[in-house]
N, C-alpha and C positions, 0 to 999 in steps of 0.2 A: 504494500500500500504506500504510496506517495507521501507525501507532508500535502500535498492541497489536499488527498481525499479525506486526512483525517480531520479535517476542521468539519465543523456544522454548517451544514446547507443554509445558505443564506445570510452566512456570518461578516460577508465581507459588506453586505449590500447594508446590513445593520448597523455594523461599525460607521459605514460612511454618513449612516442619519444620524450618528451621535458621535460629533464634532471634538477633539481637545477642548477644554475650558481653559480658552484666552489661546493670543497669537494668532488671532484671525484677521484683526486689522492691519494695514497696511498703510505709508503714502502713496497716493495714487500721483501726484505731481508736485514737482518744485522747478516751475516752468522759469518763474524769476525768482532771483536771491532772497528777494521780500515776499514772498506768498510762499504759502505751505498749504497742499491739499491733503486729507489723509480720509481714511473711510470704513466702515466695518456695516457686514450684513448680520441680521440676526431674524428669528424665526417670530419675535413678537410683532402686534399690530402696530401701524402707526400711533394710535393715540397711545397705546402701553408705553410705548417709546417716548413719547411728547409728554406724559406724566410722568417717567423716570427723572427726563431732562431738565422740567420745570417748576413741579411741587417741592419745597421748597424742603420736608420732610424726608421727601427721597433722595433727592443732589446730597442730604448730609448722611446719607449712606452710603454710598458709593466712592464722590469725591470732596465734598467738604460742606460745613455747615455755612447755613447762607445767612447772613445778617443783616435785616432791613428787607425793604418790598423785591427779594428777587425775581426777577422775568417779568416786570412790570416795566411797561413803554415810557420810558422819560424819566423813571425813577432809579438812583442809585443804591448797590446795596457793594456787601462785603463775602467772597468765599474762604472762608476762613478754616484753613487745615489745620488749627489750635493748638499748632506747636510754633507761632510766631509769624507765619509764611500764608498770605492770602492774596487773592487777587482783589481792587478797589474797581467796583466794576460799573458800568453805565447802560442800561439796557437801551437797545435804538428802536426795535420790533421785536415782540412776540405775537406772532401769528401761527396758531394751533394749524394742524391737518386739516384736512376736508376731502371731503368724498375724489374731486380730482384736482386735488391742490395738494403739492407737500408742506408742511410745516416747517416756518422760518423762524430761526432765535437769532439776532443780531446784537454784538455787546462792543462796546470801544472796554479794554481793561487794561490796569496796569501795576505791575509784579509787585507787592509791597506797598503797594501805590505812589512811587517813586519813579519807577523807570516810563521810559519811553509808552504811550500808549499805541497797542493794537487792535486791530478790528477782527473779532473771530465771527463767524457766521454756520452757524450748522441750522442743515439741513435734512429733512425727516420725512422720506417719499418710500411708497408703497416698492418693495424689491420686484424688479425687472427676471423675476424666478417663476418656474413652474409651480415654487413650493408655496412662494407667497413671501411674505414677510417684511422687514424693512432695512433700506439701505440708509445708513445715519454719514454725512460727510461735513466735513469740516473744514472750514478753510480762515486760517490766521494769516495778515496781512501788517506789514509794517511799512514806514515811513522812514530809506535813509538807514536799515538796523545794522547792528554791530556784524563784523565781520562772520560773528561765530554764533551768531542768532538762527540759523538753518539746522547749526549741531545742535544746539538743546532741543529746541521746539521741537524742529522734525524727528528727534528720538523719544518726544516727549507723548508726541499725541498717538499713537496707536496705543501706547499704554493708557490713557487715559478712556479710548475706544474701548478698548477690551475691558476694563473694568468695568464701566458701562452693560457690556454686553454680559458679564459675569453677573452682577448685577440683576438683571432683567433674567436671567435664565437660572439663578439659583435663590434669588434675594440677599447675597450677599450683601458681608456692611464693611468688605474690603476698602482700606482707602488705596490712592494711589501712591504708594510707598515712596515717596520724596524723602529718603533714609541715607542713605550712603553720601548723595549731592545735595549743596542748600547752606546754606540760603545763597543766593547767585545774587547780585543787587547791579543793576544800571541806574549809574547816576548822570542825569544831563547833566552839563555845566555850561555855561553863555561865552566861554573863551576856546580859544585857539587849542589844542592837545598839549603843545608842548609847552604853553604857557601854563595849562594848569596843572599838567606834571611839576614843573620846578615851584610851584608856590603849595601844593599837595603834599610832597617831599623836604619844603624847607621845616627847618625846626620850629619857627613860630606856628607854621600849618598843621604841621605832623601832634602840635601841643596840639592847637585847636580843636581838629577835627575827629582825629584818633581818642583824643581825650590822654595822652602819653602824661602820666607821672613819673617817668624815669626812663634812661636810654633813648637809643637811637636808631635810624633806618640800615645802621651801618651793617652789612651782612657779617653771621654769626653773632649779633650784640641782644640782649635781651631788652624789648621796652616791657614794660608794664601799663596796663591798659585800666581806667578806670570804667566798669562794665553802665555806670551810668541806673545804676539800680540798688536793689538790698544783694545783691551777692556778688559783691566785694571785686575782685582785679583779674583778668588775666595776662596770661605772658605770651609775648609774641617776639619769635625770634624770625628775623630774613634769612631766609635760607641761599638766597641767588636777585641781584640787582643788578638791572641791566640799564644802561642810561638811554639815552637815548641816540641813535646814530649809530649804537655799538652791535648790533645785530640783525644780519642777513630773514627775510627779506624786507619787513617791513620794516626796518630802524627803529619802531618804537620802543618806548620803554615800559619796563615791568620789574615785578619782583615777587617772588614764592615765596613762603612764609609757613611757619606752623605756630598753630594757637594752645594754648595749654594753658587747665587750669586745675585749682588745688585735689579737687574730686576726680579727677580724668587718669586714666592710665596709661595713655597714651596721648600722643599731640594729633590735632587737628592739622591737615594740611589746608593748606591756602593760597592764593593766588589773584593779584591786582594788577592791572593792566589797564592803560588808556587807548584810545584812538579817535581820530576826527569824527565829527558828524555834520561837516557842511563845513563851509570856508570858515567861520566865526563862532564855531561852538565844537563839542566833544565830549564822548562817554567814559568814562571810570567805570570799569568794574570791578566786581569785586565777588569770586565765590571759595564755597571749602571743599572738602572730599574727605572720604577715609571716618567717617561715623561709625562705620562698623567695627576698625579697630579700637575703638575707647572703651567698649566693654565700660559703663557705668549704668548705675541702677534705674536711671529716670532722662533717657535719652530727648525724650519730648520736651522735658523741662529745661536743656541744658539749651537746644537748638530756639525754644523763644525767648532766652537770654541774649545770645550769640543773636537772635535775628532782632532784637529788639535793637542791640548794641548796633548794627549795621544800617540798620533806619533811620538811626539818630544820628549817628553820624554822614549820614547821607544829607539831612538835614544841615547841618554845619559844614560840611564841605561848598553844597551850595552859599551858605551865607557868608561864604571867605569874598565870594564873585558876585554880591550882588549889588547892583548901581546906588549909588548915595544920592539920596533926593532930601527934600526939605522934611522938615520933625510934621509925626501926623501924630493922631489920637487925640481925646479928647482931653487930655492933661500934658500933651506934649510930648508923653513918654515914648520914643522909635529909635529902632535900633538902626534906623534913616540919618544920615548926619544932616548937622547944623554947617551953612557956608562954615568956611576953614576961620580960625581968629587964632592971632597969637598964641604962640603957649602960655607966658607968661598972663596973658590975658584969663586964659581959662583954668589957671592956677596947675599946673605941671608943670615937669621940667622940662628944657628944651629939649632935648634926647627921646621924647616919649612919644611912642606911635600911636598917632589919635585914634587907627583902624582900632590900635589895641583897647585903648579907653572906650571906645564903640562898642568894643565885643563886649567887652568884661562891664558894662554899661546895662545890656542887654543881659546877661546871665545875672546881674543881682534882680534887676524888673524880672525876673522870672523867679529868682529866690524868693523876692519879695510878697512877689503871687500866691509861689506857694506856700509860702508862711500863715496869711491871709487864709486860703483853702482850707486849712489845718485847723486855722479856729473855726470856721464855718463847719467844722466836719466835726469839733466838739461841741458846738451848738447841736447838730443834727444829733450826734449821741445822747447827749447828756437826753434829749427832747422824744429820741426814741422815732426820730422821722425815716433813719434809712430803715430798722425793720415795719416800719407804716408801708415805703413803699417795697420792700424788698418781697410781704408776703402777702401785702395786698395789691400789687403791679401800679401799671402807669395811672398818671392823676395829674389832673390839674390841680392848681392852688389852692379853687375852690375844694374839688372832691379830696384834696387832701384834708383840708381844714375841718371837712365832714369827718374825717377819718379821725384824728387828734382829736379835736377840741381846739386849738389854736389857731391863732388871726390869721388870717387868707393873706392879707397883705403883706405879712412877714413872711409869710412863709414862700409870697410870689419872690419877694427878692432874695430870700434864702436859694429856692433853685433857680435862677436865672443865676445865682453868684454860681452856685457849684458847675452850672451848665455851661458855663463860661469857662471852669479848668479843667472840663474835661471830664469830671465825676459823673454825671447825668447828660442822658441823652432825652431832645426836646424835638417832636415832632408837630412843627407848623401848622399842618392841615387840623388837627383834633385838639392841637393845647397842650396835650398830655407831656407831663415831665416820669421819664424812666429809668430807674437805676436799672442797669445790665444786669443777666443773672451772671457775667465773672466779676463785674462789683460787687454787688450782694452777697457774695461768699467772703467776699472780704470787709464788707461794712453790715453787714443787715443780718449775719443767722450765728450767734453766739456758740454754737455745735459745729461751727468748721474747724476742719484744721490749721485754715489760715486767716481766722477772725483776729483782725488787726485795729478794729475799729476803737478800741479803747485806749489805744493807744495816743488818738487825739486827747484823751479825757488826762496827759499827762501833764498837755500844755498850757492850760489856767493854772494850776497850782504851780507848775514852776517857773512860770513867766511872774508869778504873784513874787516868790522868792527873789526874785531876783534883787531888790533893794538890799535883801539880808546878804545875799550871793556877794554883795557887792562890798557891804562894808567887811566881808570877810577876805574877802582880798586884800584887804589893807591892813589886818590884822595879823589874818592866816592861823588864827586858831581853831576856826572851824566852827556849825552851829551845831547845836542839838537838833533833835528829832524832832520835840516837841513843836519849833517852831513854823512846823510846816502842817502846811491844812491838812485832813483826814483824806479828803479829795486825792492827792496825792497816791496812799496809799491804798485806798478802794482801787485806785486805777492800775497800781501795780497788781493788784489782785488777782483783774479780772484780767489783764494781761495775760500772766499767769496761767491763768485759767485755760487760755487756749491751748498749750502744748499739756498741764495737767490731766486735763480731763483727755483728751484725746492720746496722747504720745505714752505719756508716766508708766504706767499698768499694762497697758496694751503693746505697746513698742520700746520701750526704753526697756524694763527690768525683765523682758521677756529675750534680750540679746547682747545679758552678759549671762555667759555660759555657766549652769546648775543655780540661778540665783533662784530665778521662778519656782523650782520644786522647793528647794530650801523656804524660802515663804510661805509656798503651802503647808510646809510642814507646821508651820509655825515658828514662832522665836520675838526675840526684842529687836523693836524699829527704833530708834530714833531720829527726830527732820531739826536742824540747826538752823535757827533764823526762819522758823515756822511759818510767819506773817499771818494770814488769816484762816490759817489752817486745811486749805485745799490742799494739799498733795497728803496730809495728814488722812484727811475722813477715803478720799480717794483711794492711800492702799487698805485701809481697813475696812471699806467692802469688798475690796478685790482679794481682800488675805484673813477670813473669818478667825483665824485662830491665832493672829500676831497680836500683840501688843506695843502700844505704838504713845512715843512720848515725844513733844514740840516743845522746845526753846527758842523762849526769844526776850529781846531786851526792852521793846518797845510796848507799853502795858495798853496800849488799844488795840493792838495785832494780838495780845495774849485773848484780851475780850469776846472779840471776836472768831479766834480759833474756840475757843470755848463753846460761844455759842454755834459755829456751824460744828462742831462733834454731835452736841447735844441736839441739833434739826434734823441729825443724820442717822439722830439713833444709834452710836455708837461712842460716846461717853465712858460706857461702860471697859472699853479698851483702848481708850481715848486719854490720855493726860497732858496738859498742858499748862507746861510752868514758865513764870517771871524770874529767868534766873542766865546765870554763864554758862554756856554750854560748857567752856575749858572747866570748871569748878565741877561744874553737876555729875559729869562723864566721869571724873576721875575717881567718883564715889558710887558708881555704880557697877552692874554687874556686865557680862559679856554681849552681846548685842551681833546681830546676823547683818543688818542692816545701817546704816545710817550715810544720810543726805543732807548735802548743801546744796539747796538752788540760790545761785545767786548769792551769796554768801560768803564765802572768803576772798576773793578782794578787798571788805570791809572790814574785815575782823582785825579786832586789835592787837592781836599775836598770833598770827596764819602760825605761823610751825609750832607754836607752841599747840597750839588746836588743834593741828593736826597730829601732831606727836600722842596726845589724849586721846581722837579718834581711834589710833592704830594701836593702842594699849585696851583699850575698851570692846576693840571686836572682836569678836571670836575667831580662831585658826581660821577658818572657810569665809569669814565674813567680807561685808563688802563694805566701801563707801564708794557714794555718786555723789561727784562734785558739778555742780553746773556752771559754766560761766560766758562769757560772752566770745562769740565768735574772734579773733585777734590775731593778727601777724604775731611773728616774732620780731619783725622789724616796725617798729612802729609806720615808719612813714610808708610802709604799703597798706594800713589802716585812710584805705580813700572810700570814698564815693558816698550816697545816701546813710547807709546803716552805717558804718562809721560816723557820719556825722550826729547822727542821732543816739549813739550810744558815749560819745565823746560831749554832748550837750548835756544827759542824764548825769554823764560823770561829774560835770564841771559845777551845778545845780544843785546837785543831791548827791548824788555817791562820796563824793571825795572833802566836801565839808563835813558830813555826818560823819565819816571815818576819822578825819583829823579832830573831832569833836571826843569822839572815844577813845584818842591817842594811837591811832591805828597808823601803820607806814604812809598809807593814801595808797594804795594802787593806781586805785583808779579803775572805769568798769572795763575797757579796755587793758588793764594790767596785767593780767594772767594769760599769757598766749603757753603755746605748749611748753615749751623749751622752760618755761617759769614754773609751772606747773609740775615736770619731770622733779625739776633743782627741787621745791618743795616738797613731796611727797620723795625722793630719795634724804634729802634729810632729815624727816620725821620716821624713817626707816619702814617704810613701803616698798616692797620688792615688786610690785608689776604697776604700771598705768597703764592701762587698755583704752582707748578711745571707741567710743558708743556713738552709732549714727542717729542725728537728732530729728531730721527734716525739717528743721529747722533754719532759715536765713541768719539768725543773728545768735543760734548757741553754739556751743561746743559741750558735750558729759564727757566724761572722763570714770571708767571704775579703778579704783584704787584699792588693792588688795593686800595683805600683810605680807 
């Protein structure tokens, strides 16, 4: 018998009706450099097709979720693949099928909403098949595009077919895996190529735009880059710089580069390159590769950093080349220059470049904005307006004001302020003002992981401080606790509270190895610097049979941890005393457990404290110290979260420490390397570092 006769009759004729899944798409043409044709058949109807492509629930299963009125004629929306990378898109026609009509979606969009816009067009016509079916074609069209705009794209859109067509024939909720490449960014610029190479590349540029805190373009030299957010810097080395004129065939210039950051295990590779786009302007680009080498736990998370940081800087490279006109706004305030006047006239020195007094002119109006936002956004907490609108949705000022109790007229200029930085979004046609549901996870539902919103509620109490702040700088003895409103400390509370109740129990003590069973079994906790006893009542419903004692030195935080034991109903293996941890510990028995959150940078004799700790725990025991995320070098402590944790320090941490006679660390003062040196000399044999998910901590288990 043959190998055909042993197959089943009819096998071959069945295999051909059931197709691979995916790889059926193709380009059909790339007649000119700027046009890209591509196309895929598939066995569903037109209109199946035309609702895949157009419902707005569907598009965010397949290829990305859609934000605002998508496939609405004249109206703009966003496809957003929510790992940073969306197209900013403008619909021109959406005309459904019809009996002998195919269906037409026309959009102008553009990558990031930065680059160059194109015009995609697909169309959605009954298949020219015996079978029936529909033939879906595509075609992207640019204006002038970069030399190497055929290679992405045209390798881009069959994938994007096929998934589609996966999609439609299985319900998949595959996205288009933009995994390995990404973020790619075309930036226009209004100048010549090679003039905005050398002002891109000079040092003053390289500061500006890159955001460079240290180093330089020079190949093999490290810069360090401020990510322009809460997570902190990374490093970027050139790996290959080419000027310009110095390479066959186009002479332009470029340079390759890898990116790395603290979490990464590997480097990002990278590559930036310019070229013309017309006699009088030219593109910057700018992409990465190699994602898959990095092997890190939350790849999504890292790439809307890295693609946020390239947006913003895409932003500031344009503002290096933008023409000086006269001051506008309604208070004068533009980062537009005023005619040129003396320097001496405008109080600097001769020497000083006005571009620069422009720029940096412009970044405080923007600090100063957001300062502003900050109190509008502890107004909005304290007032309890973002979860008004977070779980009751969009509203007007009126239907807010139904919703609260509170004056409509305050509350119109409350969101028209916040809708102004960006906080809420305000849709014209109905009135309605809308917090996003990725704001609302972060202002509006107190059960997220990354509920940050009380965070606002830190800046009345210590902006109030600040007269005391002040006269202790001239002192330098530092203040007491007492002198600071309660406010204050509710706010650290509830801070708190977001990594407590989510991280503590759940993720933190469950990944330092054998502690969790050891818990269950039972034994003595002790929490240092308690505060209002969350992390207290916390393990003691997660651990029925511990025992569990809080110190702390401030008697409204004792109060208070008291009473949330006592609302928790566990009182009963709850203790919380007004006393020195160093005193208390050293009088007591062996202990399985015990934690510092936030707490020893202020203590008034870290090693000695720790020295107690390590005397007090038992052989297997552990201590979790938490403290603030920190270089070892200070001055790579840049960007947002540093500023904001070096504001806390200056305020509160480090007057109240020098009030207790403490070194002052500082809340930034404990980076690793600090951390090591202490726990080796309070005779601690291991420090293990604990992952936090956390932007602004660092845990650390310290074991005897």
């Amino acid at each position: 018998m043959t190998p055909d006769d042993s197959r089943p009759r009819g096998l071959s004729r069945e295999s051909a009706a059931f197709p691979p899944l995916g790889g059926s798409a193709y380009p059909v043409a790339q007649d000119r450099w700027e046009r890209l044709v591509s196309t895929v058949t598939v066995p569903d109807p037109p209109e199946a097709v035309w609702a895949a492509l157009t419902a707005p629930h569907r598009v965010a299963r397949w290829l990305a979720v859609c934000r605002g009125p998508w496939a609405v004629a004249g109206r703009e929306s966003m496809l957003d693949f929510e790992d940073g990378e969306f197209f900013w898109c403008r619909t021109v026609c959406a005309d459904p099928p019809r009996t002998h009509r195919p269906g037409s979606l026309r959009l102008l969009w553009r990558w990031l909403g930065v680059g160059p816009a194109t015009a995609v067009a697909w169309t959605v016509a009954p298949a020219a098949t015996a079978a029936g079916g529909t033939t879906v074609t595509v075609v992207e069209e640019a204006d002038n595009p970069p030399s190497d705009w055929r290679s992405w794209n045209g390798m881009g859109w069959p994938g994007i077919l096929d998934q589609l067509a996966a999609h439609l024939r299985t319900g998949t909720t595959w996205r288009w895996p933009w995994r390995r490449v990404g973020p790619y960014l075309q930036i226009p610029l209004p100048v010549p190529a090679y003039r905005a190479w050398q002002e891109l590349t000079s040092p003053a540029g390289v500061q500006h735009w890159l955001q460079r805190s240290t180093g330089t373009l020079a190949a093999g030299e490290d810069l360090t880059l401020v990510m322009g957010d809460a997570s902190g810097t990374a490093r970027m080395r050139v790996t290959r710089l080419v000027e310009a004129a110095q390479e066959f065939p186009s002479y332009l210039p470029y340079l390759e580069f890898e990116l790395s950051r603290p979490s990464w295990t590997a480097a990002l590779g990278g590559r930036m390159w310019i070229e013309p786009a017309g006699l009088t302007s030219s593109l910057l680009q700018v992409c990465h590769f190699g994602w898959e080498n990095l092997d890190i736990p939350e790849p999504v998370t890292e790439r809307r950093i890295i693609t946020g940081y390239w947006t913003a800087a895409a932003d500031r490279a344009r503002a290096l080349f933008l023409p000086q006109g006269p001051p506008a706004g309604p208070h004068g305030w533009s980062m537009a220059g005023a005619p040129e006047m003396p320097a001496a006239a405008q109080g600097m020195d001769t020497g000083v470049d006005p571009l620069d007094v422009q720029q940096f002119l412009g970044r405080i109006v923007g600090d100063l904005g957001t300062a502003m936002a900050g109190v509008l956004c502890a107004l909005g907490v304290r007032l309890g307006l973002f979860a008004a609108l977070g779980t009751g949705g969009p509203a007007t000022a009126t239907e807010l004001a139904d919703r609260t109790g509170l004056s409509e007229r305050h509350l119109l200029e409350w969101l028209r302020g916040l809708t102004s930085a960006g906080y809420l979004e305000h849709d014209r046609g109905d009135g309605r003002f809308t917090l996003p549901p990725a704001h609302a996870a972060v202002l509006a539902f107190e059960d997220s992981p990354v509920h940050l919103a009380p965070g606002f509620e830190l800046l009345p109490p210590l902006a109030a401080a600040v007269e005391d702040v002040a006269t202790d700088f001239r002192t330098g003895k530092g203040l007491d606790r007492s002198l600071y409103a309660e406010q204050l400390f509710t706010a650290m509370e509830r801070m708190s509270a977001t990594w407590l109740d989510t991280w503590l129990t759940e993720h933190w003590i469950p990944a330092v190895p054998g502690l969790l069973p050891a818990l269950e079994r039972g034994g003595a906790v002790a929490d240092i610097g308690c505060g209002g006893g969350l992390a207290l009542v916390r393990m003691a419903r997660r651990f029925p049979i511990c025992h569990l004692t809080g110190y702390d030195l401030h008697e409204p935080n004792v109060r208070r941890a008291r009473e949330a034991a006592r609302d928790a109903a566990v009182e009963d293996r709850v203790t919380i005393e007004a006393a020195d941890a160093t005193t208390a510990l050293a009088a007591g028995g062996p202990l399985r457990l015990v934690t510092m959150f936030d707490v020893l940078h202020d203590a008034a004799e870290p090693e000695r404290l720790l020295r107690t700790v390590r005397q007090a725990l038992e052989p297997e025991g552990v201590l979790l110290v938490l403290e603030s995320l920190s270089a070892d070098d200070p001055a790579d402590n840049t960007g947002p979260q540093a500023t904001v944790l070096y504001a806390t320090s200056t305020l509160y941490c480090l007057p109240t420490a020098l009030a207790d006679g403490a070194p002052g660390h500082g809340t930034l003062g404990l980076p690793p390397s600090e951390i090591h040196r202490l726990a080796e000399t309070a005779g601690f044999g291991r420090v293990e570092p604990v992952p936090t998910g956390s932007p602004f901590n660092a845990l650390y288990a310290l074991r005897p």
